[in-house]
C-alpha positions, 0 to 999 in steps of 0.5 A: 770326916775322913776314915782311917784304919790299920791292921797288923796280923795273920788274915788277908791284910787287904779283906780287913783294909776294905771291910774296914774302910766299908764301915767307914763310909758313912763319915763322909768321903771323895776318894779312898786308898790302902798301902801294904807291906807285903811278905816280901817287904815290898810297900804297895799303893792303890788310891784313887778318887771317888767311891770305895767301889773304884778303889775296889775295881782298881784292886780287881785289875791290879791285885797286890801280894799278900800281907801282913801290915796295912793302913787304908783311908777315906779322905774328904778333900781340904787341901786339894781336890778329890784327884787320884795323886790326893788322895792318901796314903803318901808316900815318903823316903823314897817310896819305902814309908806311907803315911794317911791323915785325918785333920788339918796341918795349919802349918804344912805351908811353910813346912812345904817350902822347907821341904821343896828347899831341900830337894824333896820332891812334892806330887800332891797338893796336900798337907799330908803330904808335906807330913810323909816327906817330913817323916821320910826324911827324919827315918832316913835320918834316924833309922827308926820310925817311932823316933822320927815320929816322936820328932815330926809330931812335935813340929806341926800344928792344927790337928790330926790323926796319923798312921804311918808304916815302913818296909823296913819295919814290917809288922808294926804301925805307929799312929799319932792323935792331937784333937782327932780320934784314934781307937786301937782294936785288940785282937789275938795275935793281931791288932787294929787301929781306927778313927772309929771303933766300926773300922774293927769292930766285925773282927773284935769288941775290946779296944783302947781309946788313945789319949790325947797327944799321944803315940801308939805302937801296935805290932800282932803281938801287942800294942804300946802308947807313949807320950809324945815325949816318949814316955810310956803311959797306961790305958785302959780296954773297954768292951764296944757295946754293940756288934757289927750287925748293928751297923749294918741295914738288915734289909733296910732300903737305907741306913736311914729308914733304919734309924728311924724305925730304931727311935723307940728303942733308943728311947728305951735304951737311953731311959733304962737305968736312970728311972727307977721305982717311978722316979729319976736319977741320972747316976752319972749326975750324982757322981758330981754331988749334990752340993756342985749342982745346986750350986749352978747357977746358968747352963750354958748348952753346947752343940752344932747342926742337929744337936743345937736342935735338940739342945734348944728343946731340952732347954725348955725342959731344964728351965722348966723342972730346975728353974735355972737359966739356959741359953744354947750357944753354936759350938764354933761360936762360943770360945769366940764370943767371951763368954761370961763364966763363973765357977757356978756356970754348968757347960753342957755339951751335946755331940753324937760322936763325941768327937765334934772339933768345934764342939771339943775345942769349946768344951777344953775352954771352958774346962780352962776356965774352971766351968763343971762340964757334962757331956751328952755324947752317943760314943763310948769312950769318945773324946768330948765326954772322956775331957768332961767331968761328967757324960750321960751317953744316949745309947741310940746305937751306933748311926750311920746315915750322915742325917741324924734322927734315932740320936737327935730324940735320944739327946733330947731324951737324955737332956731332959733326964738332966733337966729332972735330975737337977730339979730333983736335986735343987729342990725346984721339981715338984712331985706331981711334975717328976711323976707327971714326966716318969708317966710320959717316959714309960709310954714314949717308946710305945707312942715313937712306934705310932709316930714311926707309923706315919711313913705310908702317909709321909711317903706319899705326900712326898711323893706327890711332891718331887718336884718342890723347890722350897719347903717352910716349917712353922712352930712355937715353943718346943716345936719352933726348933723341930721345925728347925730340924726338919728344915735341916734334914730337908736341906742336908738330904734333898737339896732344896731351899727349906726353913724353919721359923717360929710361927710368932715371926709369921708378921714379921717377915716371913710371911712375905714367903708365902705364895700360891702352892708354897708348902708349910709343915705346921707342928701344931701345939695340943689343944689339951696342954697348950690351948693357948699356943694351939690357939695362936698356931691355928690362927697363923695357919688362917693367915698363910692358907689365906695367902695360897700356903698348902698347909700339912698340918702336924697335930695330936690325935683328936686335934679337929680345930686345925681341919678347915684350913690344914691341906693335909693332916698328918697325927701323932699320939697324945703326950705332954706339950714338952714331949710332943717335938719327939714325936712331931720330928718323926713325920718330917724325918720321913718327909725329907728321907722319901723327898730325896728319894722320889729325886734319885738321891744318896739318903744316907750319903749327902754330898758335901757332908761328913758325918763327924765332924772333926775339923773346926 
């Protein structure tokens, strides 16, 4: 949620604010704004509510003076609506100080009526706001920006990025971090600061992940950190992995159908390096040692939304190559729930971002508690996998559609390398089983092409079906949660009432959905390596085609027992029954993205969401 970035150095200071703002867009927004100090030392604004291309507009009409210093957001509404006067930057001592946020102040309340009693007048209904007239009124004090931040940092709780810049102090912005993400670009004879690397990442690659709790400085000629006390403290440059062009479409009708025609190579990548000479190791893992992780004896898997998808399937895999139990929990419920937890518990935490708050705040409590903790994180340097004691990163790329696809099958990639890794070490993996998963590994990049092929298909299908209201998902064992999925991709794109059930529940319930034409996608287990399940599969798609269900049936190449009473079929490539929902999702993924577009709607925008979510 919320895009920050802020740039001090020689180049249009507006150009890079915006190119800057652009490549955040995808967190998710409902209004935008800059401030600038320019060459004469004058502090300009220009907001507005809406899209960037308003604010854009606004500038066209109302251009301001050239600088050198600058700070722009993307704000997604908490306190207040989208209006123009919420909109950030805010302003404070007397208009010479901006300020823009990302987060929450739990407190900002009282610190309002604080304050509203001195005088200090109020124009928003926002928290950030009551921030810019604290500040304001300590540099008044002070005479100094850094120290009345050092102050005011100190008096509010909740979380929160912070950027703040003063015409009395041109060339220099002083940013705050506490549990949201801050990252500094460094540049030659200019620097960046961002709540993502992307804010930069078209003008420099090296960048510096802020610590928590801590302030940073960045002038043209160099950057500084400090505790919030003051003390100075050590960071450490690291290279972005990818470019700008990485994030951009490339032609592409969505970032979206981007990503997903990227899958296989996210595989690959996230494979590369951690299959060598036929077998498994997860370097990542073995830095822990072998004594801590047989030692464990209960995962427990962490995550939110999509990644709590990919964190049930992956739990089947764990279970099935290391024999140890695991249970997925929602992020926002675990800390609340009391868990049981021991020393030998394993907390494996699942996020794209790596900046997931509840996801974030679940994992500093388990640390608290003395639990190994390792983190499936897309982001490098990100907060949740810098906080864990160990991260395996996906390498899917950077995403950008607010719906994930090329990430969600790299986390399953990557669970299911944890899961061989820890059966290896725990002596739990045969070696027929560890060649059986290496052979399904090297050919999965290669069948994900296949399953990415099912678009023309897909699209017409959804095409055909513009104007449904509601669609159903059925599916057992892996597939019960990629049924899950693409009933969340369906809500989250299209709008439309969709669920995701496991088939066995058919009888218990929510069979009494079924009507005449009510679509049901039906991931159909291989009759080669599940004959069981591809049995009792079959048999509830008798029972709902009996009772008027169109069925589009998800089955493996050759699968002809599903044809008498499948509506529509739609295959995917032969594979083991554990791989198969990587391959299943592919379908539903272009389902939900063609659905939304046969309504006229913003695929990789949805309304109501943010891609990172970094409030609980």
């Amino acid at each position: 949620m919320c895009g920050i970035v802020g740039y001090v150095g020689p180049n249009d200071t507006v150009d890079v604010l915006i190119n800057g703002l652009r490549r955040l867009e995808y967190r998710g927004y409902d209004s935008a704004g800059i401030a600038v100090v320019d060459d004469d030392g004058d502090l300009t604004v220009r907001k507005r509510s809406g899209k960037l291309a308003r604010l854009e507009e606004l500038l066209a009409d109302s251009p301001v003076s050239a600088s050198n210093t600058g700070i722009g957001h993307t704000r997604w509404a908490t306190h207040g609506g989208p209006t123009d006067e919420n909109a950030h930057p805010h302003l404070g001592d007397g208009g010479k100080l901006a300020v823009i946020h990302n987060g929450i102040v739990e407190n900002f309340a009282e610190l309002r009526e604080e304050l509203l009693a001195d005088g200090i007048e109020l124009l928003s209904e926002t928290d950030t706001e009551v921030v810019a007239g604290l500040l304001g009124r300590e540099v008044a004090a002070q005479g100094d920006l850094e120290a009345a931040f050092r102050t005011v940092v100190g008096r509010l709780h909740g979380t929160f990025t912070l950027l703040a810049t003063h015409r009395d102090e041109p060339g220099k912005i002083v940013a705050a971090r506490h549990h949201s993400p801050l990252v500094v670009g460094l540049g030659d004879g200019e620097n960046f600061l961002g709540s993502d690397v992307a804010a930069f990442v078209s003008s420099t690659r090296r960048a510096v992940a802020v610590d928590e709790d801590n302030i940073a400085v960045i002038t043209p000629e160099g950057v500084r950190i400090t505790d919030f006390a003051g003390t100075e403290v050590e960071f450490e440059e690291y290279e972005v992995q990818w470019d700008a062009e990485a994030a951009d479409k490339g032609g592409w009708s969505s970032f979206m159908a981007k990503e997903i025609n990227e899958q296989p190579e996210a595989i690959a990548n996230t494979i590369r390096g951690r299959i060598v000479d036929g077998h498994v190791e997860v370097p990542e893992l073995t830095e822990l040692g072998a004594e801590r992780l047989q030692n464990v004896d209960r995962i427990i898997i962490i995550a939110c939304g999509t990644a709590s998808y990919a964190g049930m399937i992956g739990a089947y895999a764990i279970e099935q190559w290391a024999r140890v139990p695991v249970e997925v929990q929602l992020s926002h419920e675990f800390r609340y729930r009391d868990p049981v937890l021991s020393d030998r518990t394993m907390v494996i935490s699942v996020s794209q971002s790596g900046e997931t708050m509840d996801t974030l705040m679940a994992v500093k409590y388990a640390i608290e508690r003395g639990v190994t903790t390792v983190s499936v994180c897309n982001t490098q340097s990100a907060t949740i996998p810098r906080e864990s004691d160990a991260a395996v990163y996906t390498h899917a790329g950077p995403e950008v559609a607010v719906a994930s696809t090329k990430a969600f099958v790299a986390q399953i990639t990557a669970l299911y390398l944890i899961g061989l890794h820890l059966g290896k070490v725990r002596g739990t993996l045969s070696a027929e089983a560890e060649a059986s998963a290496v052979a399904q590994f090297e050919t999965l990049p290669e069948k994900m092409a296949e399953a990415v092929a099912t678009h023309e298909q897909i699209a017409q299908l959804a095409h055909w079906m513009a104007d449904t209201r509601s669609v159903l998902f059925l599916g057992r064992h892996v597939g019960y949660p990629a049924a899950l999925e693409g009933a969340l991709k369906l809500k989250e794109i299209a709008y439309i009432h969709a669920e995701g059930f496991a088939a066995g529940e058919l009888k218990h319930g929510p069979i009494a959905l079924i009507d005449h034409g009510q679509p049901v996608f039906v991931l159909v287990p291989s009759p080669r390596t599940s004959p069981l399940m591809h049995a009792k599969v079959v048999s509830n798609i008798q029972e709902i085609r009996a009772r008027g269900a169109r069925v589009i049936a998800i089955v493996e190449t050759g699968d002809t027992a599903v044809l008498p009473f499948a509506d529509d079929v739609v295959r995917i490539p032969l594979s083991d029954a554990l791989f198969d929902p990587i391959l299943q999702v592919v379908p539903l993924q272009w389902f939900a993205l063609e659905l939304s577009t046969a309504k006229g709607l913003d695929v990789d925008q949805p309304r109501n969401l943010a891609k990172s979510v970094t409030v609980e």
